[in-house]
N, C-alpha and C positions, 0 to 999 in steps of 0.2 A: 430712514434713520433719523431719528433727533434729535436736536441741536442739542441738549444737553450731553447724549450717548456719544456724537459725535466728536467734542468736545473732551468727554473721558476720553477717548479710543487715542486723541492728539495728543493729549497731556502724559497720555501711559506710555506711547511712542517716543516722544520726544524725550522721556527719562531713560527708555532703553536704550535709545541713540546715547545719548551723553554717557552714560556710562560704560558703552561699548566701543566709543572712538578716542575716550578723554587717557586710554594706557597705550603702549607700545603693543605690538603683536609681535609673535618671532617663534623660532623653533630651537634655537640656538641657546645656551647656556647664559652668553653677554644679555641676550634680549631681554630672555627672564630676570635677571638678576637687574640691568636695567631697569624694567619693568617695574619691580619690587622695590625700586628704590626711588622712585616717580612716585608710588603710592604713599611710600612715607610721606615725601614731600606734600602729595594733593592733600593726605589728611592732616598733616599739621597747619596746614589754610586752614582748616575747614571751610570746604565746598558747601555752597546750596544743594550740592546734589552728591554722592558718593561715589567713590567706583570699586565696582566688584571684580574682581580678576582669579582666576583657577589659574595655581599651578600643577598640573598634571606630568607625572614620570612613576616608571614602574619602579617597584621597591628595590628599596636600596641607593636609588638616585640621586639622594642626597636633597630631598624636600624641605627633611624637617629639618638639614643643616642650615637648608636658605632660610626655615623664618627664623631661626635662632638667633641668625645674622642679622636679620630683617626686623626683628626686636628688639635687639642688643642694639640698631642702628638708630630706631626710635627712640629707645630711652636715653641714649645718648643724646640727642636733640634735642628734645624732651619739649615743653610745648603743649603736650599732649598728649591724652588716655590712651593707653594697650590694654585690650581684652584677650587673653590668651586663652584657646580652646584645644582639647586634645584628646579627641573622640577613642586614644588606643588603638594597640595592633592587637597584639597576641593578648591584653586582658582587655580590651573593649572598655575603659573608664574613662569615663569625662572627668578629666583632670580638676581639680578644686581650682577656684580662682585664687591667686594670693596674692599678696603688698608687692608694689604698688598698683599690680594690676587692676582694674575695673572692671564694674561688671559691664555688662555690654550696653546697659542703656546709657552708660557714661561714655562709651569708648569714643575714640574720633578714629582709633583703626584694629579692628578685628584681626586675627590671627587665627587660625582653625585648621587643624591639623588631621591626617585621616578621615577624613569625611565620608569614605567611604563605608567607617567602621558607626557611621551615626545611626540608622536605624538597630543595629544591632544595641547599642549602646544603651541610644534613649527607648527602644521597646517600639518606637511608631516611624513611620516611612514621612511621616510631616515636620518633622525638625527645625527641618531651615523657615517653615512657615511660624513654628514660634519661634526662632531667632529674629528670625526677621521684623515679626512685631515689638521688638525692643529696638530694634536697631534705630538711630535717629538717622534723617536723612541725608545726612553731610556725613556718616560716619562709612570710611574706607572697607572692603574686606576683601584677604586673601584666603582663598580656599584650596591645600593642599588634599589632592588626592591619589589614589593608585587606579589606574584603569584596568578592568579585565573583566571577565565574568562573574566575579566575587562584586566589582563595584555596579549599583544598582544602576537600574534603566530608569528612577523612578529619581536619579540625581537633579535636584532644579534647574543646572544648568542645561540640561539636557531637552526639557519641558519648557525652557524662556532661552535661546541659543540666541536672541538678540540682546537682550540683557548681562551677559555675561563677556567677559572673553578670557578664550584659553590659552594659555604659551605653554609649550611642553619644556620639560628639563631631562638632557641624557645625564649627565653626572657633575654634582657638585659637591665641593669642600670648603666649608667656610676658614680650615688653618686652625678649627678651636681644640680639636681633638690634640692636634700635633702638640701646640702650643703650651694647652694645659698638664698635659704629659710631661715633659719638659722642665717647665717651670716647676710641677709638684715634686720631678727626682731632683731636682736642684738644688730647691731648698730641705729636701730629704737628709741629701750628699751633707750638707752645711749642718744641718741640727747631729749628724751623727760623726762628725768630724770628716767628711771627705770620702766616707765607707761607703761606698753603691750598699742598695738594699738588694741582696740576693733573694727574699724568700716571693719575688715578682708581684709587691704590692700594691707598686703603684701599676704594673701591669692589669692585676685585678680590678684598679680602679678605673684605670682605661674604659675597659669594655665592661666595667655596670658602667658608666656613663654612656656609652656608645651601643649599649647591647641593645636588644629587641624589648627589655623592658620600659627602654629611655623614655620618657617624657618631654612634649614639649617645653610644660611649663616649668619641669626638670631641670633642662637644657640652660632655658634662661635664665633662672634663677641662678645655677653655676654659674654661666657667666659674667654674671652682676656679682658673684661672690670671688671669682677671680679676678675680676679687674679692681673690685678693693683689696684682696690680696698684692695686687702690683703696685698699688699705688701707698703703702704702706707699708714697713717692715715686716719682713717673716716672721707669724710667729706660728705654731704646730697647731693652737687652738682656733685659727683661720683655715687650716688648711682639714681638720677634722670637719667641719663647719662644711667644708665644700665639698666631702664626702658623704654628711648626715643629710644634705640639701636634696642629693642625688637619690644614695642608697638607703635613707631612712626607713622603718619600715610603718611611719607614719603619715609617710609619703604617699603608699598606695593602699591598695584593698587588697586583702588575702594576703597572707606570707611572704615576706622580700627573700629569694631565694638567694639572691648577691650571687656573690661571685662564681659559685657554682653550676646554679642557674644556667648564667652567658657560656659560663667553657661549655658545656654541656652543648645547648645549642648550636655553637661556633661550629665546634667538631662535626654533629650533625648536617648543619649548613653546607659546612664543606661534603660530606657525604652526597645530600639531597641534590646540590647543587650538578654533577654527573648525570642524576638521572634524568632524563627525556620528561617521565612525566610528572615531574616534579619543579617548574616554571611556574615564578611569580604566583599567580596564587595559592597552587598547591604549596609551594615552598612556605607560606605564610600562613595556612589552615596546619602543613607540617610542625611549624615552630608551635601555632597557638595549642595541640592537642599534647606536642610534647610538654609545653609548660602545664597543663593541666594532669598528664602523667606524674610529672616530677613532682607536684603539689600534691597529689592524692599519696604519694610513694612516703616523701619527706614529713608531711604533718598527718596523715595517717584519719582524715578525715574523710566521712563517706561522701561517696563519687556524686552523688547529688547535693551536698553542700558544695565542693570544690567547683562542679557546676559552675553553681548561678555565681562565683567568682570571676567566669568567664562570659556571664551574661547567657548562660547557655541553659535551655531546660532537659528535664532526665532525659530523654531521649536523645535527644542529642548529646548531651553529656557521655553516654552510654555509647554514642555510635566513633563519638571523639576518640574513646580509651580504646576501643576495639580497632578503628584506624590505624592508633599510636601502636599498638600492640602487632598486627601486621608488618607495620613499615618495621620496628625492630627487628621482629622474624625474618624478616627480606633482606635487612641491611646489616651485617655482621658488624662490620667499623661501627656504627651508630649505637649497635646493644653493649659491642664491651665498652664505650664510652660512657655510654648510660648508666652499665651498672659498677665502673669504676670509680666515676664519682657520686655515688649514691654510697659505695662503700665506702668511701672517703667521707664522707658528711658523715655516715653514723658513727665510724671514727673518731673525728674531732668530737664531735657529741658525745655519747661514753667518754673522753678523755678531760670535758669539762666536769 
């Protein structure tokens, strides 16, 4: 071996090292959330050297709650550049960068959310290796993922296990869902003299924020719009703003189903959730084919447009609808749910 080779081989080691001993390890909820919160801290230093840390928990876990938190808790300190990434669940889009966030060759701490759903997204199995060449060396990153058969073999951490470390997460709540609910019937109650809103709207706004279409970069934006809500007086043109942030339909690609969309899913969820062979990933190809039913149903576009909405090509697109079409045949609760609020939408539709 070469003194040159030799040399690389120490200098590549000794950064795997550092970035694999410089966070917390643990299995526990505390750990993680510790853990995540070390990172803030190492990258508002900015390090000579970064650390990469995977937070790993099956869906529904509450991942994307922690980096919400985990963002929300950086730009609160502030100091320092947030990149926000958000590879998607059920539409598979890399979320747009937006104010204040940076791009990643500016960040000092990355944020990247389903990672799982990144080859599908970006079309290539190499991702992380163009992320990575932007990445500066001091700059932090946390890497949420879902593990299962759906998540690839071909994940970097899996390829450099000395370079990484993993902390797993059973179930977390960062209190934002509770809270923003809450405060938005509150101030509801107030602008309408004291009248609860009976027609469940701030309920619908619940779950488009919490539904399966959420966003990370969704997420934090609300949050940064709520906490100027709090620190301001009420006014209804704030609190519109933290709905448009969320449910815009400028916000995503393809058609914002809102709040139809979620009930629809929920119900099914609950449905899916019974069946045996329906666990974490199936439950989550489940959701992704029903959103593309509901899309093709509601906007009446052909099945290979609605597609490549889903990052999907005709055949697969094709095998999605025929799944989705199955599982309703099989699932009675799930088809009348389905097709009572699809008749409700055409409903309201005709009635504008």
């Amino acid at each position: 071996m070469s003194r040159l080779h030799a040399r690389r081989k120490s200098a590549v080691s000794a950064r795997a090292s550092t970035r694999s001993t410089a966070i917390l390890r643990g299995t526990h909820n505390a750990d993680a959330l510790a853990a995540g919160r070390e990172l803030v801290e190492i990258a508002a230093k900015r390090p000579s050297l970064g650390v990469w840390q995977v937070l790993s928990g099956k869906g529904g876990s509450g991942k994307t709650e922690m980096l919400v938190h985990l963002a929300c808790a950086a730009h609160q300190r502030g100091e320092m550049n947030v990149a926000v990434i958000d590879f998607g669940t059920s539409r598979t889009v890399v979320a747009p960068q937006q104010a204040p966030f940076s791009s990643i060759a500016e960040a000092d701490l990355v944020l990247i959310d389903n990672a799982h759903c990144a080859p599908a997204a970006t079309g290539k199995n190499s991702w992380w290796e163009d992320i990575e060449q932007q990445l500066r060396k001091s700059a932090c990153v946390l890497v949420a993922v879902t593990p299962g058969p759906h998540a690839a073999a071909h994940d970097p951490w899996r390829r450099q296990p000395t370079a990484w470390r993993e902390t797993e997460i059973g179930s977390f709540d960062c209190g934002f869902r509770r809270s923003l609910i809450g405060e938005l019937d509150r101030r509801q109650q107030a602008e309408r003299g004291g009248i609860r809103m009976t027609d469940g709207t701030m309920g619908r706004l619940a779950e488009e924020l919490w539904g399966n279409g959420w966003q990370l970069a969704d997420g934090v934006d609300a949050c940064r719009s709520y906490a100027n809500v709090m620190e301001r007086q009420p006014r209804s043109k704030e609190i519109d703003e933290i709905a448009a942030n969320v449910a815009g339909p400028k916000r995503r690609e393809g058609p914002s189903l809102g709040a139809i969309e979620v009930a629809v899913t929920r119900a099914c969820d609950q449905e899916l959730q019974s069946a045996p062979s329906n666990r974490e990933a199936g439950l989550e190809e489940t959701t992704r084919d029903l959103h593309l039913y509901l899309t093709k149903a509601i906007t009446g576009q052909p099945l290979e447009a609605v597609g490549r909405q889903f990052a999907l090509g005709r055949r697969a697109a094709m095998q999605a609808s025929r799944s989705i079409e199955r599982k309703l045949h099989n699932h009675p609760a799930m088809r009348r749910s389905v097709e009572a609020k699809l008749a409700e939408f055409r409903t309201e539709q005709l009635a504008r």
